[in-house]
PDB file of N, CA, C and O in Angstrom:
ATOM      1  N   UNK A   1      98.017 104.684 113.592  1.00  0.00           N
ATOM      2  CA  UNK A   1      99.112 104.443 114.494  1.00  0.00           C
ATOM      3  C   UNK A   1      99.924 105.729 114.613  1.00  0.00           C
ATOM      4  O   UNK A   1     100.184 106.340 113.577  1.00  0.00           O
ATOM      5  N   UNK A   2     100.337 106.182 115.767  1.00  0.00           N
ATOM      6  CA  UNK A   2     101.234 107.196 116.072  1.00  0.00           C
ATOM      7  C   UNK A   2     102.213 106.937 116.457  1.00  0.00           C
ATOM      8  O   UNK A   2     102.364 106.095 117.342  1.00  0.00           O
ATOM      9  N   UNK A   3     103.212 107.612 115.884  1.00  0.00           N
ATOM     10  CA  UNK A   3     104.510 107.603 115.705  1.00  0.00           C
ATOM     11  C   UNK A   3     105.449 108.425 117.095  1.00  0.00           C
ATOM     12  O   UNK A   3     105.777 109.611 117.130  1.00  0.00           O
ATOM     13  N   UNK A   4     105.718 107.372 118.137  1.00  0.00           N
ATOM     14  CA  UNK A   4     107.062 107.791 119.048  1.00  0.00           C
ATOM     15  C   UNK A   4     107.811 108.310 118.712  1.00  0.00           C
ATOM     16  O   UNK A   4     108.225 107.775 117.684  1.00  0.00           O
ATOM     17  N   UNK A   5     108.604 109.560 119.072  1.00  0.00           N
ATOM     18  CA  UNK A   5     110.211 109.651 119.233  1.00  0.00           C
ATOM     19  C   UNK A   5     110.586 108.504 120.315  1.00  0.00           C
ATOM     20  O   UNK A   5     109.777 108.354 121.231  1.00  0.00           O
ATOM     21  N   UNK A   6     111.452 107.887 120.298  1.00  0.00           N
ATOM     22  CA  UNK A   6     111.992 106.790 120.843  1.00  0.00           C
ATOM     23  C   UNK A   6     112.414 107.227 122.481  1.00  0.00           C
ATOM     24  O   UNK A   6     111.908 106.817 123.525  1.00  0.00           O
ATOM     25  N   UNK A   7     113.665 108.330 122.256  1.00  0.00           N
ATOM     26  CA  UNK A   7     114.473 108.979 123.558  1.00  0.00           C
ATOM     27  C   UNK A   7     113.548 109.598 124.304  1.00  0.00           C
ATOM     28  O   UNK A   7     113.930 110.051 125.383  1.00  0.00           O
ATOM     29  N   UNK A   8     112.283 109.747 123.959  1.00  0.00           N
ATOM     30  CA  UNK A   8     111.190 109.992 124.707  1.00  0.00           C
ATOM     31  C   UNK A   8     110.189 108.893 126.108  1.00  0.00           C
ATOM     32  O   UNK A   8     109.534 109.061 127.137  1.00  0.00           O
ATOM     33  N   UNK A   9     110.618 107.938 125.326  1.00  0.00           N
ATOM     34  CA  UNK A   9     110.051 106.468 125.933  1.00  0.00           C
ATOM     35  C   UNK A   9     110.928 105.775 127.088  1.00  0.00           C
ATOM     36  O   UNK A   9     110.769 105.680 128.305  1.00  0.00           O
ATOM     37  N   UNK A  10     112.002 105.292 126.123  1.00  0.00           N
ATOM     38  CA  UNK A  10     112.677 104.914 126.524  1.00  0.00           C
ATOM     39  C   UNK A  10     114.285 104.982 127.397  1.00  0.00           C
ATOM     40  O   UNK A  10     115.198 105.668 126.937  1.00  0.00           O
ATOM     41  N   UNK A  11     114.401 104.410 128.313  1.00  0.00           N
ATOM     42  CA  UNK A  11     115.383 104.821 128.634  1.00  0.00           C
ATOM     43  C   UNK A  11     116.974 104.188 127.835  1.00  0.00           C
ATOM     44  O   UNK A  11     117.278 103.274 127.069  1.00  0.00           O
ATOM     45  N   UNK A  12     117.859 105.598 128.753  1.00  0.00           N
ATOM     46  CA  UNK A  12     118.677 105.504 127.793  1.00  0.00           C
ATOM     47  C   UNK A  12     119.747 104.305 127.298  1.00  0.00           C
ATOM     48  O   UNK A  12     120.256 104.277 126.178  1.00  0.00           O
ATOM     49  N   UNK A  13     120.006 103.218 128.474  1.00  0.00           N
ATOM     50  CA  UNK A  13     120.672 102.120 128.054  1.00  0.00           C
ATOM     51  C   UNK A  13     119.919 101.212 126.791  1.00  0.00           C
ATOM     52  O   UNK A  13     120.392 101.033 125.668  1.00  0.00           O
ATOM     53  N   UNK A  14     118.724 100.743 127.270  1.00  0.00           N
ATOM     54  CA  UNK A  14     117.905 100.326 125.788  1.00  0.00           C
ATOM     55  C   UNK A  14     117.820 101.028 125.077  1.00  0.00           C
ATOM     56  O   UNK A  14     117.589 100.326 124.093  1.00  0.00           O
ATOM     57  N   UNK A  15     117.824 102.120 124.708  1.00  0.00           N
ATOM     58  CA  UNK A  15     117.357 103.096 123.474  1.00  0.00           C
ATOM     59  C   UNK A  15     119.478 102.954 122.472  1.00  0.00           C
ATOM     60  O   UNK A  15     119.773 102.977 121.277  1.00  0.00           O
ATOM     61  N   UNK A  16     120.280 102.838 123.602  1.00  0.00           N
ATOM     62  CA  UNK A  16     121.427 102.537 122.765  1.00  0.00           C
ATOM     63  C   UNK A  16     121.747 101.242 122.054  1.00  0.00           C
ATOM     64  O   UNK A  16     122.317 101.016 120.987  1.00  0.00           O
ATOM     65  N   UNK A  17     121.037 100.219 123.260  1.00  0.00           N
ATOM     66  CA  UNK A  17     120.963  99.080 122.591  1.00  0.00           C
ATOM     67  C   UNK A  17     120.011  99.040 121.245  1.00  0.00           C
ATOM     68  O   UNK A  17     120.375  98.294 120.335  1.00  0.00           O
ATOM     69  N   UNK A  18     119.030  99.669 121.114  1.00  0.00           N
ATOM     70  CA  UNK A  18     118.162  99.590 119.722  1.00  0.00           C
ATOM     71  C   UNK A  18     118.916 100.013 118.645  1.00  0.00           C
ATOM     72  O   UNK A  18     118.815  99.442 117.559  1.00  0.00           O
ATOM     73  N   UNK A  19     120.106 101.509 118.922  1.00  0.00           N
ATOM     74  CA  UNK A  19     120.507 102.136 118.126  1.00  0.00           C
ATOM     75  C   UNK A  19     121.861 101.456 117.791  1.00  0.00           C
ATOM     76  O   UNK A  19     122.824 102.091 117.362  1.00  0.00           O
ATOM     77  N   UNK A  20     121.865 100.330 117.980  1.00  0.00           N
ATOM     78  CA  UNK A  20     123.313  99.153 117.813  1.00  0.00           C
ATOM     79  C   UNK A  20     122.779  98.315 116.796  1.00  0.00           C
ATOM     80  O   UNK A  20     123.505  97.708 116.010  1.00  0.00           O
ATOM     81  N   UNK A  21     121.264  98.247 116.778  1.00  0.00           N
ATOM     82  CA  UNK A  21     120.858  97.242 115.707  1.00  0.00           C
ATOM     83  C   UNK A  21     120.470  98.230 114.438  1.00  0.00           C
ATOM     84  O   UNK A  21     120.897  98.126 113.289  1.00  0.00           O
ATOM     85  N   UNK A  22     119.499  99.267 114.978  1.00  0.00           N
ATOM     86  CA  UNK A  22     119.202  99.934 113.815  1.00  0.00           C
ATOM     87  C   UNK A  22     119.283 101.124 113.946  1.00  0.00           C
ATOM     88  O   UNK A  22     119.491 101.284 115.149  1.00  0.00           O
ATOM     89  N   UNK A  23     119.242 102.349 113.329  1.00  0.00           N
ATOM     90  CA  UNK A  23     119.803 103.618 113.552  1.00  0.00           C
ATOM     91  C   UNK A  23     119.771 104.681 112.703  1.00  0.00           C
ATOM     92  O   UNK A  23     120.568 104.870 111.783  1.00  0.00           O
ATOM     93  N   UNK A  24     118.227 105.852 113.215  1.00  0.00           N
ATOM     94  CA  UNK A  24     117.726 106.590 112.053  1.00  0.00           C
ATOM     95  C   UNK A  24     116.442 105.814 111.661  1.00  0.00           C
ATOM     96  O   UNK A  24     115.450 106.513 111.455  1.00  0.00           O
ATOM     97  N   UNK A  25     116.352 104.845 111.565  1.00  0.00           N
ATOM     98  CA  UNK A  25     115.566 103.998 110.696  1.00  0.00           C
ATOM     99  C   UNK A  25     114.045 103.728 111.752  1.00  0.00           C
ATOM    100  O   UNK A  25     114.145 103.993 112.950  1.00  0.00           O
ATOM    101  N   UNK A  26     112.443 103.099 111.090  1.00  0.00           N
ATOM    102  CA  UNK A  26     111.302 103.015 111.842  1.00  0.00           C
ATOM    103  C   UNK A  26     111.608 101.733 111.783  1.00  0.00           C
ATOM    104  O   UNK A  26     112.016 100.998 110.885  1.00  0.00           O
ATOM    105  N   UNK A  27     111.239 101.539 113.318  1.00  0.00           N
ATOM    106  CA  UNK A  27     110.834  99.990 113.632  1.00  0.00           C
ATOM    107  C   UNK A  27     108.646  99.813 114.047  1.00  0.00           C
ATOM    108  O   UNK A  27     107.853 100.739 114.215  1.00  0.00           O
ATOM    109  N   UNK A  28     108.440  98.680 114.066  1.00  0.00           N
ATOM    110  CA  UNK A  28     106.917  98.507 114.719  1.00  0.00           C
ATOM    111  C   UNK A  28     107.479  97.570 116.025  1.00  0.00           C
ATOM    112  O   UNK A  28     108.409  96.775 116.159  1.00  0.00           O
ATOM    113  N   UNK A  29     106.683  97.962 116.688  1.00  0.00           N
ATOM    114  CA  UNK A  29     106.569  96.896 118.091  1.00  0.00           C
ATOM    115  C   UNK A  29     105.375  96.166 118.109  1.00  0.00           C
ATOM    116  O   UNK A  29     104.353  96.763 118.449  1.00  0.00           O
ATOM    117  N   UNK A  30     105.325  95.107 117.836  1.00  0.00           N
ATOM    118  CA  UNK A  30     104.182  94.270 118.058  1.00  0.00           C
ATOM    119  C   UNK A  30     103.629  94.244 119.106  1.00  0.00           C
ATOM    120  O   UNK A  30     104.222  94.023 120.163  1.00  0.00           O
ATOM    121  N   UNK A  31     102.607  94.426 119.026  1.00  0.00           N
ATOM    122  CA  UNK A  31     101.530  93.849 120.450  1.00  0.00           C
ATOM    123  C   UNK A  31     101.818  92.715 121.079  1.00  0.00           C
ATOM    124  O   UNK A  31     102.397  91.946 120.312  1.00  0.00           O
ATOM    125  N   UNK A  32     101.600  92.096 122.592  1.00  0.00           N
ATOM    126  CA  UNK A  32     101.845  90.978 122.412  1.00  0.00           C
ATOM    127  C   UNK A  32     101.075  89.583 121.888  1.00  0.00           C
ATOM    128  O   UNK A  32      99.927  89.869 121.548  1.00  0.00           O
ATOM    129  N   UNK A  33     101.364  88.183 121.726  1.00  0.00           N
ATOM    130  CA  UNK A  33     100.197  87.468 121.181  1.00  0.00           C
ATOM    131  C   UNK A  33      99.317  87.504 121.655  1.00  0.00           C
ATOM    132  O   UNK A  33      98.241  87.595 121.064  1.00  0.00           O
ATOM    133  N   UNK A  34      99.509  87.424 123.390  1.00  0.00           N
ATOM    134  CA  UNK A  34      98.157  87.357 123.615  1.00  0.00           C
ATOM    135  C   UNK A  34      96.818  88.781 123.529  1.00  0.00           C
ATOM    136  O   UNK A  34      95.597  88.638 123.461  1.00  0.00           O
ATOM    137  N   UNK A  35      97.638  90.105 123.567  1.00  0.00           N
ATOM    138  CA  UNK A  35      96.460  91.148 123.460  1.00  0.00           C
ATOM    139  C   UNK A  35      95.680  91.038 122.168  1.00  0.00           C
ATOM    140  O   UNK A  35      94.706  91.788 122.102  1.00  0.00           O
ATOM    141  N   UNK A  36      95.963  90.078 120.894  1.00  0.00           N
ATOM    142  CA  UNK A  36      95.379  90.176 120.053  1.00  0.00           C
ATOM    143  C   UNK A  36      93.938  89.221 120.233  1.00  0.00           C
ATOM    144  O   UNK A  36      93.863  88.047 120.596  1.00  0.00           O
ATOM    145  N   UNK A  37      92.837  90.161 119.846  1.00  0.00           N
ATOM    146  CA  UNK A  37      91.789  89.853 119.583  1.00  0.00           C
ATOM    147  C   UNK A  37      91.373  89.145 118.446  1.00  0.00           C
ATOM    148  O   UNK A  37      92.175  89.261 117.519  1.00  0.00           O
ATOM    149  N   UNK A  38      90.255  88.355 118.168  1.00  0.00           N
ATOM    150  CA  UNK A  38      90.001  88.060 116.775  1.00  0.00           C
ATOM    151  C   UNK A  38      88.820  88.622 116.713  1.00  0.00           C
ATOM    152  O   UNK A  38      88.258  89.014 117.735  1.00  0.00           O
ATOM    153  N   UNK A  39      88.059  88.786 115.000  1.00  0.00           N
ATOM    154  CA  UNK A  39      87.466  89.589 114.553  1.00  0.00           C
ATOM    155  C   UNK A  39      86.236  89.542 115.776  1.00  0.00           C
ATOM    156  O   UNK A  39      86.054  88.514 116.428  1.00  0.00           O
ATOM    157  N   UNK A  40      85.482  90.697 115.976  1.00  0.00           N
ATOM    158  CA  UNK A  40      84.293  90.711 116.497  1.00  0.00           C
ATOM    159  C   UNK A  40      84.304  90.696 117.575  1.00  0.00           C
ATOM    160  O   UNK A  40      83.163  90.996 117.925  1.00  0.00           O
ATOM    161  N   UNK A  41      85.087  90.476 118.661  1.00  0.00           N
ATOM    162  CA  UNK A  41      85.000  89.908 119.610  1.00  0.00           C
ATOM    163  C   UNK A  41      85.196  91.089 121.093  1.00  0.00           C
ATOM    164  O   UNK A  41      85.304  90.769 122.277  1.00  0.00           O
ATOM    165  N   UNK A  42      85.188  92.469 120.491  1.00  0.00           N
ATOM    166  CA  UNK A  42      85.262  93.587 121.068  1.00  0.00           C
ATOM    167  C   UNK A  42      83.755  94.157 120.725  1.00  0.00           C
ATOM    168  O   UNK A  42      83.279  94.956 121.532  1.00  0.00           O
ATOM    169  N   UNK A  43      82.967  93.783 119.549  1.00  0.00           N
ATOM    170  CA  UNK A  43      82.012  94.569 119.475  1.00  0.00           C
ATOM    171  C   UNK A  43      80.759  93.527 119.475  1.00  0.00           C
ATOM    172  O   UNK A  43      79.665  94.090 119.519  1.00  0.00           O
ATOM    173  N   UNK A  44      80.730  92.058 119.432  1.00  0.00           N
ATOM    174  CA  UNK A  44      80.213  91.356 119.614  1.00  0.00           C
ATOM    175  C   UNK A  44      79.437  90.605 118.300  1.00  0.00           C
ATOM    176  O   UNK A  44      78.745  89.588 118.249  1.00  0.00           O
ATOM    177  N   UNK A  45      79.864  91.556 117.281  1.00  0.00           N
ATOM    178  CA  UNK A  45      79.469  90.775 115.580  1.00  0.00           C
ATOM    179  C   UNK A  45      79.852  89.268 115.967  1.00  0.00           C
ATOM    180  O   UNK A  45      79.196  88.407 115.382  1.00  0.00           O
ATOM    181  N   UNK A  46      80.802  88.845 116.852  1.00  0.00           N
ATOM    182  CA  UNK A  46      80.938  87.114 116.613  1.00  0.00           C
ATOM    183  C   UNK A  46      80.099  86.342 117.084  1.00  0.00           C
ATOM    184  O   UNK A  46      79.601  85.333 116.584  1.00  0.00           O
ATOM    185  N   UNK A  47      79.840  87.093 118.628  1.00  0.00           N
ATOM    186  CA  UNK A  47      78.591  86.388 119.201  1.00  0.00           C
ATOM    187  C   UNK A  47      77.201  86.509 118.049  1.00  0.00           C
ATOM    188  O   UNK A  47      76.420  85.558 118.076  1.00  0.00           O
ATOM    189  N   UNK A  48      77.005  87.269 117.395  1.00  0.00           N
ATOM    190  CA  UNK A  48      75.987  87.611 116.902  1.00  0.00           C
ATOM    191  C   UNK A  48      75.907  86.773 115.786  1.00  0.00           C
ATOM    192  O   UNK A  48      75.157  85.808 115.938  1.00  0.00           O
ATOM    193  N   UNK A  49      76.501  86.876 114.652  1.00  0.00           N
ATOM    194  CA  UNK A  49      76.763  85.563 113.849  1.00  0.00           C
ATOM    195  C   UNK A  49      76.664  84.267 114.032  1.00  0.00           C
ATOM    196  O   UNK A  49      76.340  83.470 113.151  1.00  0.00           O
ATOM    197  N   UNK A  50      76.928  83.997 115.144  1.00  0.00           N
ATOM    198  CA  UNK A  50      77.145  82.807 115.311  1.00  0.00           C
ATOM    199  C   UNK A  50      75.775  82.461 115.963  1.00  0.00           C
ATOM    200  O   UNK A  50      75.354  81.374 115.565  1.00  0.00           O
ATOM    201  N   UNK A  51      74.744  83.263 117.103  1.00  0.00           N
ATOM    202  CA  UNK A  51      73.486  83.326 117.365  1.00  0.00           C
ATOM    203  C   UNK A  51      72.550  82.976 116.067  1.00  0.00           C
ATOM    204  O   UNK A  51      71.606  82.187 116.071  1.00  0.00           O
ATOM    205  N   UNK A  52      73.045  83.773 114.913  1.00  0.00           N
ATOM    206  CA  UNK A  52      71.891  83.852 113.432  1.00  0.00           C
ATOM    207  C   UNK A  52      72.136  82.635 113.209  1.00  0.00           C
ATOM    208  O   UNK A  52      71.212  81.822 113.202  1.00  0.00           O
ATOM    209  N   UNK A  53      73.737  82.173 112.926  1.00  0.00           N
ATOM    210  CA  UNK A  53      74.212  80.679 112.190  1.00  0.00           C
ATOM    211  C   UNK A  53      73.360  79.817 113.063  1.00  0.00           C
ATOM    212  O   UNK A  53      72.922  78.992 112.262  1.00  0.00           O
ATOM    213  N   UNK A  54      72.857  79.518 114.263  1.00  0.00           N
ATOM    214  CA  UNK A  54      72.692  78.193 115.103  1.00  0.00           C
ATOM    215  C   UNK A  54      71.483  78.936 115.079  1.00  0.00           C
ATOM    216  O   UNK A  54      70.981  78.608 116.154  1.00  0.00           O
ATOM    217  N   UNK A  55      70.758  79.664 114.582  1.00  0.00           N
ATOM    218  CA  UNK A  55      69.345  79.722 114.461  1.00  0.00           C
ATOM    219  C   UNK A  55      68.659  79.346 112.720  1.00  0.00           C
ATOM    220  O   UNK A  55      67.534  79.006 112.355  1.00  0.00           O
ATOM    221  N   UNK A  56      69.800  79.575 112.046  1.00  0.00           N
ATOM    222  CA  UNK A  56      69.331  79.132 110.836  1.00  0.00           C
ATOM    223  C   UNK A  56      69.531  77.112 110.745  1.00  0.00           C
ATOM    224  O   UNK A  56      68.956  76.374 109.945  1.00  0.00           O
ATOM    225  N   UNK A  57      70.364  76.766 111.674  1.00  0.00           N
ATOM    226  CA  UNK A  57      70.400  75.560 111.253  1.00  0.00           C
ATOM    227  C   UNK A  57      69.239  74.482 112.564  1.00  0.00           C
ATOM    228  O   UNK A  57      68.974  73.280 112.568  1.00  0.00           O
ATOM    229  N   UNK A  58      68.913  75.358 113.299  1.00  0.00           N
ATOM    230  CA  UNK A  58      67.859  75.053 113.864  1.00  0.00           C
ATOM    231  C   UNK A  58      66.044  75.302 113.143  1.00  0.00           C
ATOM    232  O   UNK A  58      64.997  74.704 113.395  1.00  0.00           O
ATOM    233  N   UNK A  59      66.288  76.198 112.403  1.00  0.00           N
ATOM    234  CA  UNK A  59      65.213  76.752 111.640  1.00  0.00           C
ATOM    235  C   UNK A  59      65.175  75.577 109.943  1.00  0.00           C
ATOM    236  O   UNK A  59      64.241  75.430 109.154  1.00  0.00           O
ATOM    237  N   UNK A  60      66.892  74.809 109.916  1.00  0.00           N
ATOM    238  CA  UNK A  60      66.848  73.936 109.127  1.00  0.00           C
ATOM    239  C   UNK A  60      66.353  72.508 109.274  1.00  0.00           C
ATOM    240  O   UNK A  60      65.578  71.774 108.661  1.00  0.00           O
ATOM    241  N   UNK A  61      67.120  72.428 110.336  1.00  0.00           N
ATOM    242  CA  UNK A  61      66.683  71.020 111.330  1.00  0.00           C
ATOM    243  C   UNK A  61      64.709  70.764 111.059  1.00  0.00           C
ATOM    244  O   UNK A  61      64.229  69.793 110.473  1.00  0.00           O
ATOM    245  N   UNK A  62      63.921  71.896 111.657  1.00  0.00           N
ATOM    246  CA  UNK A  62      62.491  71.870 111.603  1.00  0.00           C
ATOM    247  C   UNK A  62      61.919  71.636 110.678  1.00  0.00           C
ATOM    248  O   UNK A  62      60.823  71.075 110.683  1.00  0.00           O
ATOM    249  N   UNK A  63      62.688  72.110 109.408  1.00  0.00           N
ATOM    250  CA  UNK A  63      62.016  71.680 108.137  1.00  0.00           C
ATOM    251  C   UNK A  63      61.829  73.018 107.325  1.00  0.00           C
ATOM    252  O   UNK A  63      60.748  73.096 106.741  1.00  0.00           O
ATOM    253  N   UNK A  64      62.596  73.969 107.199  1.00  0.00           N
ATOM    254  CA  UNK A  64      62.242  75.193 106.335  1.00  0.00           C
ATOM    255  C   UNK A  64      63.442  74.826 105.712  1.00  0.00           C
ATOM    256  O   UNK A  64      64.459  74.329 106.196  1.00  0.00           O
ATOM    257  N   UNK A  65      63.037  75.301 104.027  1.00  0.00           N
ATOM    258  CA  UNK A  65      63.672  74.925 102.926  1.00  0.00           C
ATOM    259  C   UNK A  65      64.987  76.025 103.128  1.00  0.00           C
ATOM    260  O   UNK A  65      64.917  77.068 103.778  1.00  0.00           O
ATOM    261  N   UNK A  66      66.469  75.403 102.238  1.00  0.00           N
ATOM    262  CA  UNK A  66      67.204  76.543 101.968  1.00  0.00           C
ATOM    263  C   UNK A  66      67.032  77.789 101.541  1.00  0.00           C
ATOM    264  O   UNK A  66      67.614  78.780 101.981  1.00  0.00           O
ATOM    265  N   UNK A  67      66.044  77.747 100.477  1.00  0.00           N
ATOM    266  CA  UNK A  67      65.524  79.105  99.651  1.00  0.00           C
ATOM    267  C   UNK A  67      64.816  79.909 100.332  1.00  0.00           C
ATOM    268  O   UNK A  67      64.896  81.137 100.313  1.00  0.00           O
ATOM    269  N   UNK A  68      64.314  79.451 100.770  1.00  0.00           N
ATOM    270  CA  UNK A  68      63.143  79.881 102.213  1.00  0.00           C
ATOM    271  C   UNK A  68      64.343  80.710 103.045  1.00  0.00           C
ATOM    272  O   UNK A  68      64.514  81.914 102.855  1.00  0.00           O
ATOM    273  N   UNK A  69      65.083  80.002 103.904  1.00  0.00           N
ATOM    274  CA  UNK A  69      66.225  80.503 104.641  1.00  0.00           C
ATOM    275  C   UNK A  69      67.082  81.791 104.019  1.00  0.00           C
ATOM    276  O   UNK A  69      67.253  82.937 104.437  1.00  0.00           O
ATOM    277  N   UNK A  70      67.519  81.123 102.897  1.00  0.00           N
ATOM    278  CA  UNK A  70      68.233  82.692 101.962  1.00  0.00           C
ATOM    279  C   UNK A  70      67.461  84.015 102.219  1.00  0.00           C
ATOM    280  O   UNK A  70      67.699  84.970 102.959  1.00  0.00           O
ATOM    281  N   UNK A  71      66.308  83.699 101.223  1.00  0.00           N
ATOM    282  CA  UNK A  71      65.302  85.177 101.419  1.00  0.00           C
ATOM    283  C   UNK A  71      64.894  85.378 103.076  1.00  0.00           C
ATOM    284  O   UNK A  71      64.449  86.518 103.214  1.00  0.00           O
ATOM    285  N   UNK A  72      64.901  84.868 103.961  1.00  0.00           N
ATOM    286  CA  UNK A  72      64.288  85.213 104.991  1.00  0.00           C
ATOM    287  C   UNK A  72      65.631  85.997 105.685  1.00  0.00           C
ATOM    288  O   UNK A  72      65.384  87.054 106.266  1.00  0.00           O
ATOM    289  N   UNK A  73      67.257  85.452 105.645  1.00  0.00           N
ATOM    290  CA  UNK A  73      68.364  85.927 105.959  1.00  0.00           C
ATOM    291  C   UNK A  73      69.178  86.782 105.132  1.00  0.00           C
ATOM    292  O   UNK A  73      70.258  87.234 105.512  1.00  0.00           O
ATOM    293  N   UNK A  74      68.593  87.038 103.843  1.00  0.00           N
ATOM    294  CA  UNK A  74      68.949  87.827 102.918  1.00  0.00           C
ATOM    295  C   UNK A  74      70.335  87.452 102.472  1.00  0.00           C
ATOM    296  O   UNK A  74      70.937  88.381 101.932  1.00  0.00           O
ATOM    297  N   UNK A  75      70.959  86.364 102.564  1.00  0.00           N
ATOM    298  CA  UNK A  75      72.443  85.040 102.205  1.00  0.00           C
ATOM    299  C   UNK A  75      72.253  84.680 101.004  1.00  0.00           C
ATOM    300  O   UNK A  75      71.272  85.274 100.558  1.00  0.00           O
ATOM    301  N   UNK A  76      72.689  84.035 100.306  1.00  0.00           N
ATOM    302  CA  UNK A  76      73.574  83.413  99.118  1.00  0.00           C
ATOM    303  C   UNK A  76      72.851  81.965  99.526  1.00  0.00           C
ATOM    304  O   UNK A  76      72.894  81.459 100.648  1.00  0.00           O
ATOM    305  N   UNK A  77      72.387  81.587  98.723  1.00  0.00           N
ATOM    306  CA  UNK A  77      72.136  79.817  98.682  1.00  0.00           C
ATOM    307  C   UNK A  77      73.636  79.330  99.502  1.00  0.00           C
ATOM    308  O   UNK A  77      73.736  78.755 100.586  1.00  0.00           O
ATOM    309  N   UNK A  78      74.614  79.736  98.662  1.00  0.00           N
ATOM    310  CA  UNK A  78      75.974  79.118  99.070  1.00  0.00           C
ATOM    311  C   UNK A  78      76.425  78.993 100.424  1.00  0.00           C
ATOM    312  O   UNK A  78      77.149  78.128 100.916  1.00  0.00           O
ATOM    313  N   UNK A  79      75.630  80.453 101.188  1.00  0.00           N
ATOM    314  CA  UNK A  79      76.260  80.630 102.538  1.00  0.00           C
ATOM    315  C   UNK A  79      75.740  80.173 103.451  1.00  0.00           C
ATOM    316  O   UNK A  79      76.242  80.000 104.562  1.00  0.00           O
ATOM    317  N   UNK A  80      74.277  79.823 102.983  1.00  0.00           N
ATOM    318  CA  UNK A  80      73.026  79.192 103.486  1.00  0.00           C
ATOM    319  C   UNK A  80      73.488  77.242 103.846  1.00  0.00           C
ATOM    320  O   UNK A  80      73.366  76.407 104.743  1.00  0.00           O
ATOM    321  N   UNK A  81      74.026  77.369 102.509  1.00  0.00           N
ATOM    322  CA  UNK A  81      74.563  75.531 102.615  1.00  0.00           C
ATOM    323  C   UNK A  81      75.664  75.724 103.365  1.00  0.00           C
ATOM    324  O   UNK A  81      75.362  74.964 104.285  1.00  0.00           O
ATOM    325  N   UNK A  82      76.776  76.190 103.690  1.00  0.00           N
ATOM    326  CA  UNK A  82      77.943  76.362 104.190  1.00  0.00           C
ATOM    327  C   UNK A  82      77.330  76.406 106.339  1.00  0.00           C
ATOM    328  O   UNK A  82      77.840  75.992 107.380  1.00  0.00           O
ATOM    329  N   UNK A  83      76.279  77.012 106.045  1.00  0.00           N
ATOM    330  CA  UNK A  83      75.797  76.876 107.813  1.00  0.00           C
ATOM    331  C   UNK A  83      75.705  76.086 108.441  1.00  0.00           C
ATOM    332  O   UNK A  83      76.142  75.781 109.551  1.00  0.00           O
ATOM    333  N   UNK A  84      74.596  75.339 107.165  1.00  0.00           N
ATOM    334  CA  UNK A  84      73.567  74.324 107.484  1.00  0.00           C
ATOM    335  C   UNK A  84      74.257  73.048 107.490  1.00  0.00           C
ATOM    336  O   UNK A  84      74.166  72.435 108.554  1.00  0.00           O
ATOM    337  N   UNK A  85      74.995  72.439 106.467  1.00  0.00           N
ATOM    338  CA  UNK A  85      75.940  71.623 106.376  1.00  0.00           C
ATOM    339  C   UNK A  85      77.256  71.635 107.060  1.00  0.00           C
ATOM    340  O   UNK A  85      77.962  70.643 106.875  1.00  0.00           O
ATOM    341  N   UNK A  86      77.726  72.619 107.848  1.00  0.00           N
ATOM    342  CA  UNK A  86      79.175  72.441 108.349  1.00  0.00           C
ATOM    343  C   UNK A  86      79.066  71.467 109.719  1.00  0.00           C
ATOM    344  O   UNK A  86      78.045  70.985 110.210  1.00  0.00           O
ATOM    345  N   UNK A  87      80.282  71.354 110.112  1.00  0.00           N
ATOM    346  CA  UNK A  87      79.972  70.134 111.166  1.00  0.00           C
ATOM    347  C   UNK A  87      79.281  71.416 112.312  1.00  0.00           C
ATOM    348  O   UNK A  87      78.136  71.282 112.742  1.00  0.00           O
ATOM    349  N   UNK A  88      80.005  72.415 112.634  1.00  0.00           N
ATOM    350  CA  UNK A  88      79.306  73.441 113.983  1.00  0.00           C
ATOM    351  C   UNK A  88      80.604  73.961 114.436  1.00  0.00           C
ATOM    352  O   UNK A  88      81.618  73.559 115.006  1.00  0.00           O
ATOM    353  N   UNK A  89      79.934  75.446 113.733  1.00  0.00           N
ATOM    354  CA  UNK A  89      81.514  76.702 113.902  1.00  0.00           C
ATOM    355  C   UNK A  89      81.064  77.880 114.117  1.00  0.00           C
ATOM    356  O   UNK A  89      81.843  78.823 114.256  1.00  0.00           O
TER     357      UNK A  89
END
């Protein structure tokens, strides 16, 4: 993150109003709610995960064992049951 001089940005009636609350001191400006992204979803790891997840529980559905699934996805028994068993996420 890079750091503004303020009187640079802003003009000068707001920049006095900021300096009424705080003064000298760093503030952050939040993004707003909505520009926030959630994980993956700029580089496409979510779509992608979620492609492997609904292929492993389709690959479960058919009849290939958990252990089978682990080594073939290189997962955790645990994460393997957490796929296969969740309701669909």
């Amino acid at each position: 993150m890079k750091y503004i001089n303020a009187d640079t940005i802003f003009p000068e009636e707001l920049l006095k109003e900021i300096q009424r609350h705080i003064s000298g001191g760093l503030i952050y400006i939040p993004r707003p709610k909505d520009a926030h992204k959630k994980w993956g979803e700029n580089s496409g790891g979510r779509r992608i995960v979620r492609e492997r997840n609904d292929e492993i529980r389709q690959l479960f559905a058919a009849g290939t064992t958990i252990d089978q699934l682990a080594d073939q996805y290189c997962l955790s028994i645990d994460s393997i049951k957490k796929i296969v068993y969740c309701k669909k996420g």
